[in-house]
C-alpha positions as CSV (number, residue, x, y, z in Angstrom):
1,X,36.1,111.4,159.5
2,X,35.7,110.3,163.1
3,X,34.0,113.0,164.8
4,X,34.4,113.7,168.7
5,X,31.0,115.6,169.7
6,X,30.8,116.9,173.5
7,X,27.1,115.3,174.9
8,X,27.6,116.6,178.6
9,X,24.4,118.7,178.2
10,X,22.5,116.2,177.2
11,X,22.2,115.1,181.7
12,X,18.6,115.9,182.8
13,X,18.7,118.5,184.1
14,X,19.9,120.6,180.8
15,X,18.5,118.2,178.3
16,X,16.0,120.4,177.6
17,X,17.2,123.9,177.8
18,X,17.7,125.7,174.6
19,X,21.2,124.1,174.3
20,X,20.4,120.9,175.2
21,X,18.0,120.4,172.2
22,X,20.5,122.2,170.0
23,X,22.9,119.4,170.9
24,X,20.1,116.4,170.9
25,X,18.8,117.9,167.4
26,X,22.3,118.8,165.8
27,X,23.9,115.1,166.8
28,X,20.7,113.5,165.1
29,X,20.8,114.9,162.5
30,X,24.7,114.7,161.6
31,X,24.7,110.9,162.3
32,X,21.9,111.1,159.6
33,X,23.3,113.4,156.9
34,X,27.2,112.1,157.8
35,X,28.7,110.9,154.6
36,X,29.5,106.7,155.0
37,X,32.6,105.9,156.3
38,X,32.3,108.8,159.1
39,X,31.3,108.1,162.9
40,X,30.5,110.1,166.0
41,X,32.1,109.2,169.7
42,X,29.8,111.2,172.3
43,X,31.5,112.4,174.9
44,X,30.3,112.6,178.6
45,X,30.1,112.3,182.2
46,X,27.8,109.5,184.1
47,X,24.5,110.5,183.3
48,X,24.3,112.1,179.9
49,X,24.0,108.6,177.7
50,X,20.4,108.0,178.2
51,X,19.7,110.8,176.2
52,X,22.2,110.0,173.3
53,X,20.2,108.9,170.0
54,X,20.3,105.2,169.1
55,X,22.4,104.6,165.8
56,X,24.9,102.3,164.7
57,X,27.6,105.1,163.8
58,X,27.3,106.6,167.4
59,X,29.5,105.3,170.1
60,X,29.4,106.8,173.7
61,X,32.3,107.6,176.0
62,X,32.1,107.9,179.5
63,X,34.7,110.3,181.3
64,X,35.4,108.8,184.7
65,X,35.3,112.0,186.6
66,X,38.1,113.4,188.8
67,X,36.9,113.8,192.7
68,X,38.2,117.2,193.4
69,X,34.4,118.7,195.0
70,X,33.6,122.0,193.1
71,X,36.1,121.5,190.4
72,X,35.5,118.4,189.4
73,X,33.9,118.7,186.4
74,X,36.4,121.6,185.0
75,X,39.6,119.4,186.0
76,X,38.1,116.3,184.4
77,X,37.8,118.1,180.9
78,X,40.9,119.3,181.2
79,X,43.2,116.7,182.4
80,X,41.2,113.3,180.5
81,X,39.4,114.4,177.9
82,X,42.7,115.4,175.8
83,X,43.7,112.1,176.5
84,X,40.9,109.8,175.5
85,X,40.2,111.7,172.5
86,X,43.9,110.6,171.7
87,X,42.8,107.5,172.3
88,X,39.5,107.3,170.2
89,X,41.3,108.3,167.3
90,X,38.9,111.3,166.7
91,X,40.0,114.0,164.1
92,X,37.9,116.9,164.7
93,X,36.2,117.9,168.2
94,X,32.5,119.6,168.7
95,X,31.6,121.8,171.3
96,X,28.2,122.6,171.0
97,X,28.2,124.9,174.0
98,X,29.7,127.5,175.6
99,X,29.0,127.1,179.8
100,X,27.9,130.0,181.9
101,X,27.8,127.6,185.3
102,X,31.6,125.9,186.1
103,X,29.7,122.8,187.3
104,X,29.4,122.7,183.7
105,X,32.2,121.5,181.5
106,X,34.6,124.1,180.1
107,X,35.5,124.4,176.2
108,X,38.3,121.3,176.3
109,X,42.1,122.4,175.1
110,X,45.4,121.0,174.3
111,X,43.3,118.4,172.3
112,X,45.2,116.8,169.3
113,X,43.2,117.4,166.5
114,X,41.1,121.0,165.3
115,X,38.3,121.8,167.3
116,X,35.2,123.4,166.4
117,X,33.0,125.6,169.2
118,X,29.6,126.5,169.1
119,X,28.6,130.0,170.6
120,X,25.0,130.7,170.4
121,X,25.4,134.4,171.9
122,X,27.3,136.7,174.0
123,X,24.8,137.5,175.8
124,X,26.4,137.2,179.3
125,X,28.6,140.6,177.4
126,X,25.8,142.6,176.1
127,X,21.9,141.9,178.2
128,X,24.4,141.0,181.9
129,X,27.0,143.0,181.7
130,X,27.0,145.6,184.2
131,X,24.5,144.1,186.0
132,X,23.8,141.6,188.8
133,X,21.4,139.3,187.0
134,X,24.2,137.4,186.5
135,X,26.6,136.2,189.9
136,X,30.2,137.1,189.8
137,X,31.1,133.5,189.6
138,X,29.4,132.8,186.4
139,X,30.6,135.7,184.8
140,X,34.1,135.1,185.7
141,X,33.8,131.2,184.4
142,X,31.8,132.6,181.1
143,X,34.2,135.1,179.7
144,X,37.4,132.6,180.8
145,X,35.5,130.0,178.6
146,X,34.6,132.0,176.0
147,X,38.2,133.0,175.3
148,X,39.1,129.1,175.3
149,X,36.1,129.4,172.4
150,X,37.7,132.0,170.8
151,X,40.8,130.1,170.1
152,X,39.3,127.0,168.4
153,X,40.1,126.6,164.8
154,X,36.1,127.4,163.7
155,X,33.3,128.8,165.2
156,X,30.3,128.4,164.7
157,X,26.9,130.5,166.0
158,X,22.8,130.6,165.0
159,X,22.2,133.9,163.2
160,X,24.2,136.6,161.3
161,X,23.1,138.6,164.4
162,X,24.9,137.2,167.0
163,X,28.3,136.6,164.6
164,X,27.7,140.6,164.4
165,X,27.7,140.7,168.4
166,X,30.3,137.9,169.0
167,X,32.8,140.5,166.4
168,X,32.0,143.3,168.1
169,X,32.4,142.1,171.6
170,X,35.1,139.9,171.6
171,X,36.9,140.9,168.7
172,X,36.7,137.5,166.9
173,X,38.4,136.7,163.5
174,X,35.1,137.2,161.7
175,X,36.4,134.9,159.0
176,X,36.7,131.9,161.7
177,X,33.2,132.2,162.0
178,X,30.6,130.3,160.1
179,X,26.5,130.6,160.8
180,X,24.5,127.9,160.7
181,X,21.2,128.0,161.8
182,X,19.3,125.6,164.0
183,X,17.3,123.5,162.9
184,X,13.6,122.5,164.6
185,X,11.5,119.0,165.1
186,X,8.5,118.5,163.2
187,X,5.6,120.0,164.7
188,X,2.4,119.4,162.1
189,X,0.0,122.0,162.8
190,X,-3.2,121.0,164.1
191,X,-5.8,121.3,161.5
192,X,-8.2,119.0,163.7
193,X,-8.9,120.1,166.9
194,X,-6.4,120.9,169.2
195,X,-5.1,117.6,170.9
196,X,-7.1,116.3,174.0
197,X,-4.6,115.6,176.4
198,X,-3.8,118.8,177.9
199,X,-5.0,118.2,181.8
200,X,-4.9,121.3,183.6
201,X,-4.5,123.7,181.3
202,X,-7.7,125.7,180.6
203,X,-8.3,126.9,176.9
204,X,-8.4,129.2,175.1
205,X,-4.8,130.0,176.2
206,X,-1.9,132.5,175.5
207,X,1.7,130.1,175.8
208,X,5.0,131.0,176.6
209,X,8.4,128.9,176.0
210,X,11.6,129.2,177.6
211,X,13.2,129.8,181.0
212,X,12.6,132.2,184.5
213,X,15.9,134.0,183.5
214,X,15.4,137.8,183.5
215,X,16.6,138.4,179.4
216,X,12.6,136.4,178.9
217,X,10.9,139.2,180.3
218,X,8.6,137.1,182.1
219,X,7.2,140.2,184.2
220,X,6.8,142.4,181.7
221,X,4.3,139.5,179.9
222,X,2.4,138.5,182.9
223,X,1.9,142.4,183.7
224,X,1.1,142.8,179.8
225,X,-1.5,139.8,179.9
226,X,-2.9,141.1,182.7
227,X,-3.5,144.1,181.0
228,X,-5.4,142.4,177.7
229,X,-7.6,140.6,180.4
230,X,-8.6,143.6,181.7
231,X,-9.6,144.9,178.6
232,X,-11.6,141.7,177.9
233,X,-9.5,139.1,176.4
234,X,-11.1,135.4,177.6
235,X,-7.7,133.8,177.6
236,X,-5.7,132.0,180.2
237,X,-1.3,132.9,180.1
238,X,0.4,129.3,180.2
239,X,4.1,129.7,181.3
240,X,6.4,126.3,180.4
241,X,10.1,128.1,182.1
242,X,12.3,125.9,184.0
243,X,15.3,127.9,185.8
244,X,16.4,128.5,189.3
245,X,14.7,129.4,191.9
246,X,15.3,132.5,192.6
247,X,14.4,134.0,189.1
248,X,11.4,131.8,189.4
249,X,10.2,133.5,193.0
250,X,10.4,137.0,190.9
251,X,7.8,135.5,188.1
252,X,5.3,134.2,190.8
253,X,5.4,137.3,192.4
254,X,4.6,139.5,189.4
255,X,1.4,136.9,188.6
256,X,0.3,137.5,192.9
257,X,0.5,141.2,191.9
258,X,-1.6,141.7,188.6
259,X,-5.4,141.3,188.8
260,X,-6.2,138.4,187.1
261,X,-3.7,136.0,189.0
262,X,-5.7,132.9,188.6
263,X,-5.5,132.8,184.9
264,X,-1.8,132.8,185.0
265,X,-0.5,128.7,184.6
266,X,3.4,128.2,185.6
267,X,4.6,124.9,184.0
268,X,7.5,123.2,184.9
269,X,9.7,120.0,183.4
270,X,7.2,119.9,180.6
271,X,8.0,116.7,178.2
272,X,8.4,116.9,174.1
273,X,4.9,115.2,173.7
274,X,3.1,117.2,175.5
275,X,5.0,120.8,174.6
276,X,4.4,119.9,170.8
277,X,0.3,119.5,172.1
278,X,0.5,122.6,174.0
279,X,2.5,124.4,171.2
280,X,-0.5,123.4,168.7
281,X,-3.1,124.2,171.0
282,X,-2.5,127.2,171.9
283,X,-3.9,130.6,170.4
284,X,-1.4,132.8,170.7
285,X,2.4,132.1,171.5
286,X,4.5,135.2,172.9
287,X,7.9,136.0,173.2
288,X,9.2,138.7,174.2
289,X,12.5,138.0,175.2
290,X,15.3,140.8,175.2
291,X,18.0,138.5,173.9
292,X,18.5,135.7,171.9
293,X,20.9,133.9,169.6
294,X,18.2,132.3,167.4
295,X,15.1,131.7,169.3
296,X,13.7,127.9,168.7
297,X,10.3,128.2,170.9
298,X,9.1,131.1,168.6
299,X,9.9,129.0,165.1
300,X,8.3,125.6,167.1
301,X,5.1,127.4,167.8
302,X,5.4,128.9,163.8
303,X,5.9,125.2,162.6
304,X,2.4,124.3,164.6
305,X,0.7,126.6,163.0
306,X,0.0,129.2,165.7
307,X,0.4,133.1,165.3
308,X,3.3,134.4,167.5
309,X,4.1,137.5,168.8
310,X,7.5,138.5,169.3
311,X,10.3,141.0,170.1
312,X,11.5,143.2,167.9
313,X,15.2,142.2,168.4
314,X,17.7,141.8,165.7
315,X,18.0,137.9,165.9
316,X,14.3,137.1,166.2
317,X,13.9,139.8,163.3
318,X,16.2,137.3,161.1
319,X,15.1,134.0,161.8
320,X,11.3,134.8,162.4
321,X,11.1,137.0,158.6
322,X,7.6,138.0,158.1
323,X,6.3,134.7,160.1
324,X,5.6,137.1,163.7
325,X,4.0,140.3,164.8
326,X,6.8,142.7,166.4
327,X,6.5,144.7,169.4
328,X,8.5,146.7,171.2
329,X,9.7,144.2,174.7
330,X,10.6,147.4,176.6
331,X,6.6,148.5,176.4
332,X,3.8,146.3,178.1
333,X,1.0,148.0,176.6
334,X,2.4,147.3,173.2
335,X,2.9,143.6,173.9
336,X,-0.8,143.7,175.4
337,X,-2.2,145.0,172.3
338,X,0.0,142.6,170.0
339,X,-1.6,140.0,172.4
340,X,-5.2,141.0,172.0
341,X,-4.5,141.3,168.3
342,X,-3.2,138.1,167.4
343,X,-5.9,136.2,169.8
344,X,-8.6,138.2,168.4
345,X,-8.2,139.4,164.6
346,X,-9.0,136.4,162.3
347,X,-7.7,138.0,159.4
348,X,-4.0,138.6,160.5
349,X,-4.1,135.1,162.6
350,X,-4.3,133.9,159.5
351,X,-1.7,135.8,157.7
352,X,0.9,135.0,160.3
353,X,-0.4,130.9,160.6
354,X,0.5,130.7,156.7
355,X,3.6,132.8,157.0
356,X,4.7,131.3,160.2
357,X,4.5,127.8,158.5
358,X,5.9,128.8,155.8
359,X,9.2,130.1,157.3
360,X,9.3,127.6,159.9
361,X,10.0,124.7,157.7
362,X,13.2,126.4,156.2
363,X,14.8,125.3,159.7
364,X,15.6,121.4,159.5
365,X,18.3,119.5,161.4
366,X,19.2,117.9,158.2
367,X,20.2,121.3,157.0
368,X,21.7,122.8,160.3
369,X,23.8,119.3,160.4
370,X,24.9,119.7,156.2
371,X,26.2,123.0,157.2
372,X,28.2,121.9,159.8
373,X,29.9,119.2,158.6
374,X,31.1,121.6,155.7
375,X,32.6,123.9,158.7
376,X,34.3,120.3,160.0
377,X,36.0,119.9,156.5
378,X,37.2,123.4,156.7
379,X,38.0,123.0,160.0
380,X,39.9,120.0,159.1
381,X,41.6,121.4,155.9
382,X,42.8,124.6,158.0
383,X,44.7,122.6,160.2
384,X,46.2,120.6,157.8
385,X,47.3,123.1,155.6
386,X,48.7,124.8,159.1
């Protein structure tokens, strides 16, 4: 099978969001599990092919883009993409995202062969609808390229949790969707002491993963932190959350407002090395985001070893199992306790460090990528037989 596998958020400035590392991880690991005989054409716009693995089954494809100011990116997958995935001979197309932003590519059509889509979440229908968190323009773009999703010949999303919420907001075929769940690098916990080469980040220290967006609750955990200080917890709060600026300005804010303000560390365009050091170094890692598909900083931090804390939310319910301590996101003074308690009480930082590892190593890329090379066969067999 030659397999066409969208890269364009593998750029910079997305290669290390949440789907940017599903994409890096997933594309690994299928060029690695791929049966002989089967290759991979990444394709992507100037930009994206630094990022692409190195392997002799991978080829990469450059889309010359369209000049067309605003919609150049959207015309460019719609208009050549069909085309040179003609020409490459590919017989089943990837996906791995759905866009929110139309600088970003749209879910390609009118290809000729099946294609398979990725949908982490509906979010954007369930945490921002409603609301303004979200601008108009991105919520028009994300529910036009979700229905392109929709109409792909398999689907595939990260926990039985979001399938459930993908069903029940869209409607979706549930039998043309498949779960696979995501898999995570190797992060050996640290059984020596923590690595050395953390400059400017004071121990011991609480750590957060993620983004600014609002669905992390960012406020809610600095205001929460602020609280366990008060009550005497010795720890510093270190925040690694890229995002916009806007979202970022709220964050900073909320630290200027709480008491402890100094003790508060905002991290930006943090690298793998050194996330996988702070990840093992820290004491406690929280999360208490109010949506997720899956949730990969939460099961990284497991895989190191270090007790999390997390929201009790269906989809971090499911892939975290009896690896986290649950609170309620909604309540700071429960996430300040589950703070103080899991930087404080040897006996359940243990329990969780054992069951965190534990749980954490059922998540592999070589397993995500199995799974969804089974979906491409059915993916290809359903059009056939159609």
């Amino acid at each position: 099978m030659r397999v066409g596998f969208d890269a364009s958020i593998l750029r910079p400035d997305t290669l290390r969001t949440g789907g940017g590392r599903y994409a890096h991880g997933l594309l690994r690991g299928l060029l690695e599990e791929a049966p002989e005989g089967d290759s991979i054409v990444a394709f992507c716009l100037p930009g994206a092919t630094e990022a692409l693995p190195s392997h002799p089954r991978l080829t990469a494809r450059e889309l010359s883009p369209l000049r067309l100011g605003k919609l150049s990116t959207i015309a460019t997958y719609l208009l050549r993409l069909p085309r040179l995935v003609g020409e490459q001979g590919i017989d089943l197309f990837h996906a791995p995202f759905v866009h929110t932003r139309p600088s970003l590519p749209p879910v390609p059509s009118a290809l000729p062969c099946p294609l398979v889509v990725t949908v982490h979440d509906v979010i954007p229908l369930t945490l921002y609808s409603g609301d303004r968190s979200m601008p108009r323009k991105m919520v028009w773009f994300y529910r036009w390229n979700l229905k392109r999703a929709l109409a792909a010949d398999r689907i595939v999303t990260v926990s039985h949790a979001s399938r459930e919420d993908i069903i029940a907001r869209t409607g979706a075929d549930a039998r043309s969707i498949d779960v696979v769940y995501n898999g995570i690098d190797s992060i050996e916990p640290a059984d020596a002491p923590p690595d050395p080469g953390l400059p400017g980040v004071p121990r011991p220290f609480v750590l957060c993963v993620g983004s600014v967006e609002p669905r992390k609750n960012l406020v809610r955990l600095v205001e929460a932190f602020d609280r366990a200080a008060s009550g005497g917890l010795s720890h510093h709060l270190v925040l690694v959350a890229d995002g916009g600026d806007r979202h970022a300005a709220l964050v900073r804010d909320a630290v200027a407002r709480i008491d402890h303000p100094e003790h508060v560390h905002l991290l930006r365009g943090v690298d793998d090395s050194r996330l996988a050091a702070l990840y093992r170094a820290a004491d406690v890692f929280a999360f208490p985001s109010l949506a997720e598909g899956f949730g990969l900083p939460p099961v990284e931090a497991m895989r190191a070893g270090t007790p999390v804390v997390a929201s009790q939310i269906p989809a971090l319910a499911e892939v975290l199992g009896d690896g986290a301590y649950y609170v309620d996101p909604l309540d700071v003074q429960a996430l300040a306790d589950g703070i103080r308690r899991c930087a404080t009480d040897t006996v359940l930082r243990e329990h969780l460090r054992e069951n965190g590892i534990r749980v954490a190593r059922r998540y592999t890329w070589a397993a995500a990528a199995q799974s969804t090379l089974a979906v491409y066969r059915q993916g290809a067999a359903g059009r056939e037989a159609a």
